[in-house]
ROSE-4610 file (N, C-alpha, C; in Angstrom, 1 decimal, always signed):
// ROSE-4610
residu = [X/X/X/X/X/X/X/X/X/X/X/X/X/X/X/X/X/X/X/X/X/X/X/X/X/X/X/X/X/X/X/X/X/X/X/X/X/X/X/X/X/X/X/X/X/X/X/X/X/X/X/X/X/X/X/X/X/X/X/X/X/X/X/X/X/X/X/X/X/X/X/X/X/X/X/X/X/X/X/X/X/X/X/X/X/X/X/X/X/X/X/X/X/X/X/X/X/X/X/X/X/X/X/X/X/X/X/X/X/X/X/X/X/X/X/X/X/X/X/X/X/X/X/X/X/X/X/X/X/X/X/X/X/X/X/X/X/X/X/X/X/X/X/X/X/X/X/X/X/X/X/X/X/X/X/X/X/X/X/X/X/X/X/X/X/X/X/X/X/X/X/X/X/X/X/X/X/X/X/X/X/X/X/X/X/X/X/X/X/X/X/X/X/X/X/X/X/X/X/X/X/X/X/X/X/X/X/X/X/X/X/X/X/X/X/X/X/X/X]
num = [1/1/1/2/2/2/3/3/3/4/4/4/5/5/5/6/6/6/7/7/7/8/8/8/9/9/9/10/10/10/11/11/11/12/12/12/13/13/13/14/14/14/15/15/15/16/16/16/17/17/17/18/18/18/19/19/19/20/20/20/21/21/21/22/22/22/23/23/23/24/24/24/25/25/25/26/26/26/27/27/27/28/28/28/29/29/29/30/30/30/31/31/31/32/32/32/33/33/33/34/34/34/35/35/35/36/36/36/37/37/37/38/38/38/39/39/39/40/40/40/41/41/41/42/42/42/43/43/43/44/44/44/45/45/45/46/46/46/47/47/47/48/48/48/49/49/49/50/50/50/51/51/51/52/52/52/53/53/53/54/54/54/55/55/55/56/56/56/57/57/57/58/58/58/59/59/59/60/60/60/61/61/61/62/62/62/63/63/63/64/64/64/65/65/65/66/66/66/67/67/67/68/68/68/69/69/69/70/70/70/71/71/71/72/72/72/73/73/73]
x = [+88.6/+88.6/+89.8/+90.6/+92.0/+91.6/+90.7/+90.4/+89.0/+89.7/+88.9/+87.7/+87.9/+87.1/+85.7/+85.9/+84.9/+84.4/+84.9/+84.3/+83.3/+83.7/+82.8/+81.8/+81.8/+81.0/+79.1/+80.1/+79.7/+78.4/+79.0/+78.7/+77.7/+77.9/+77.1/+76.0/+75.7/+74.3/+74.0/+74.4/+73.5/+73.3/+73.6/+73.2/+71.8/+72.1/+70.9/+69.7/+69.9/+69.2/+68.3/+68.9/+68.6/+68.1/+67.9/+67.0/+65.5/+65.6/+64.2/+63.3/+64.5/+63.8/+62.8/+61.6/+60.4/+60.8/+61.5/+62.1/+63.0/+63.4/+65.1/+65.8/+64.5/+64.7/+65.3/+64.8/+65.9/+66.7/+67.0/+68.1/+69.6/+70.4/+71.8/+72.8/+73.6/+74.1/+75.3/+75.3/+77.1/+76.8/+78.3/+78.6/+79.7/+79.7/+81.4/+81.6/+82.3/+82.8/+83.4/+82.7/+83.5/+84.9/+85.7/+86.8/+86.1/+84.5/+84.5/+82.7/+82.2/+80.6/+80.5/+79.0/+78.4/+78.2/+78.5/+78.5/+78.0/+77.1/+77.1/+78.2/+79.3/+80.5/+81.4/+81.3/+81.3/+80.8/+79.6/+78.5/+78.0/+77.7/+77.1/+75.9/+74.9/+74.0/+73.4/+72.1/+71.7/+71.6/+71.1/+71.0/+69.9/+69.2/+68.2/+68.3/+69.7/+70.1/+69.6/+69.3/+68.9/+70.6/+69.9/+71.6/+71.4/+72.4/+72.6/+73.0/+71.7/+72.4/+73.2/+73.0/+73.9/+75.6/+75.9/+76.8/+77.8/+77.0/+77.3/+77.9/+76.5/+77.0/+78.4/+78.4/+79.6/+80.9/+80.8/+82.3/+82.4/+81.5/+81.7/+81.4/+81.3/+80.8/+81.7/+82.7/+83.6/+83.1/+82.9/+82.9/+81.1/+80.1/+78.9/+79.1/+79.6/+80.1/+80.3/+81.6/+82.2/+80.9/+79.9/+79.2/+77.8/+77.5/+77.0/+77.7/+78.9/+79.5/+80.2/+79.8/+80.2/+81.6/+82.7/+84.2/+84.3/+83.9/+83.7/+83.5/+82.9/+82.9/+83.8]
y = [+79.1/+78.1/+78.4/+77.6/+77.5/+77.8/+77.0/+77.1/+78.4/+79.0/+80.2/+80.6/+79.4/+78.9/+78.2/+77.5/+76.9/+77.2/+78.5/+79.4/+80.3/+80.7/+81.7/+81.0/+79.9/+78.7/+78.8/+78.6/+78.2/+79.5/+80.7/+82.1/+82.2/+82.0/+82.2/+81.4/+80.4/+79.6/+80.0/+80.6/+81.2/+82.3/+82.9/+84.5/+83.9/+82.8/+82.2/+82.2/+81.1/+80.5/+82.3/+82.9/+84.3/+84.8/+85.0/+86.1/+84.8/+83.8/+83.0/+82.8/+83.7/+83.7/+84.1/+84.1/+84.8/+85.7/+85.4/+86.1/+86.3/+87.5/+87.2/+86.2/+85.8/+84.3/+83.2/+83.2/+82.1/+82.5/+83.6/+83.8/+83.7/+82.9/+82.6/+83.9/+84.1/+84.7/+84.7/+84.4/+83.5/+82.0/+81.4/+79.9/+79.5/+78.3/+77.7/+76.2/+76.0/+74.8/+74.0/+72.8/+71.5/+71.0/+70.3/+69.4/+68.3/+67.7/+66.4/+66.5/+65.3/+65.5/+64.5/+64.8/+64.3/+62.8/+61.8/+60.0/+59.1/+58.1/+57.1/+56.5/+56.7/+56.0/+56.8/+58.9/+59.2/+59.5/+59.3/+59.4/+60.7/+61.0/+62.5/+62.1/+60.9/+60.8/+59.0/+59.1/+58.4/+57.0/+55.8/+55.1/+55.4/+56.0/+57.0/+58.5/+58.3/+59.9/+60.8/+61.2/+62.3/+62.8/+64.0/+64.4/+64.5/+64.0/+63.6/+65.2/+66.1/+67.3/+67.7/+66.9/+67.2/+66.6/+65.2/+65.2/+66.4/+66.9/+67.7/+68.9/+69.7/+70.7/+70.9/+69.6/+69.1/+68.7/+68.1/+68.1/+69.9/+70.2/+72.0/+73.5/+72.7/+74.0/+75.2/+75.3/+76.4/+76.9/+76.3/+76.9/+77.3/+77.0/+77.0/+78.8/+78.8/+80.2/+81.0/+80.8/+81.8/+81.9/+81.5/+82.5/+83.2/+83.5/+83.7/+84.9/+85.1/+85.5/+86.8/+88.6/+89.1/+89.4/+89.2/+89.7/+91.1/+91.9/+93.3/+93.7/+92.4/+93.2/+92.5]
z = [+62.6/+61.6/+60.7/+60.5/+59.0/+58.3/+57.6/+55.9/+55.9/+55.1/+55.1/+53.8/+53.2/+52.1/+52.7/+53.8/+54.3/+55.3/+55.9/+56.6/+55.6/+54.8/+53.9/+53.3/+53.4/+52.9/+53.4/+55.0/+56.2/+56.5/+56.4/+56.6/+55.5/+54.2/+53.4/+53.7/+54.0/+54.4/+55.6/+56.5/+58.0/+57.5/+56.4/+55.7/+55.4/+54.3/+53.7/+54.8/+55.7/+56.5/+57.4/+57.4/+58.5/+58.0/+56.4/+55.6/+55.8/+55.4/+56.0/+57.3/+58.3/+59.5/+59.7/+60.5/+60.6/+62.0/+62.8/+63.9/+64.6/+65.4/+65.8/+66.4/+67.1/+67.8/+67.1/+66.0/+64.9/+63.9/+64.2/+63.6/+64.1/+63.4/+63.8/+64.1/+65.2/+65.1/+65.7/+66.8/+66.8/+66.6/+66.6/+66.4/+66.5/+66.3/+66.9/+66.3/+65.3/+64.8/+65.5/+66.1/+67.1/+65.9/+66.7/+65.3/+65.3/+66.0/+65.5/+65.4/+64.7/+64.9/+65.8/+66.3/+67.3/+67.2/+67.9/+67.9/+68.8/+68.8/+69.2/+70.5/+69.6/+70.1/+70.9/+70.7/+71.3/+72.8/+72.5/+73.8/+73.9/+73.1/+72.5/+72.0/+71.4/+70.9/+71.6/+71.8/+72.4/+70.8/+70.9/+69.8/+68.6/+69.5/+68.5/+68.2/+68.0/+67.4/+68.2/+68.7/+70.2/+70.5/+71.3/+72.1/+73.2/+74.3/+75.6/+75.7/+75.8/+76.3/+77.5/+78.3/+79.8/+79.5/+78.5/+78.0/+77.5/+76.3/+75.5/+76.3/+77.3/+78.2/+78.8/+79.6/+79.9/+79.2/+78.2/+77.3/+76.9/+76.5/+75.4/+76.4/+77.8/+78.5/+78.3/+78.4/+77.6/+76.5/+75.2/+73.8/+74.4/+74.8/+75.0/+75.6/+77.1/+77.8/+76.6/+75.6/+75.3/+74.0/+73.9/+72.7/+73.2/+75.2/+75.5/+76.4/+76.7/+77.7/+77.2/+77.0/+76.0/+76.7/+75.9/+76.6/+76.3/+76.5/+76.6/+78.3/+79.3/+80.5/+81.5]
């Protein structure tokens, strides 16, 4: 991310959000800022705001890999 103002922003509310967790299971701990949000018009969201997860998979499978995939091996 550029602006490093709104990264720290960003960080400071998953800090937030993590100390609320009740388990490690929901706690955030990697993530990845898209450049755009999710649309209609994109084809990322059905007309009732749902997400076309198999869409999604498919456009972001890259970014999806790299916050599962440790580059250490």
């Amino acid at each position: 991310m550029k602006c490093e103002k709104m990264k720290k922003i960003i960080e400071e509310g998953i800090e937030k959000a993590n100390e609320k967790a009740i388990s490690k299971a929901q706690r955030i701990v990697k993530y990845t800022i898209l450049p755009h949000e999710f649309s209609i018009d994109g084809g990322q969201l059905t007309p009732t705001m749902k997400l076309k997860r198999k869409v999604i998979n498919d456009l972001y499978k890259v970014e999806i890999e790299s916050l599962y995939i440790d580059p250490k091996l």
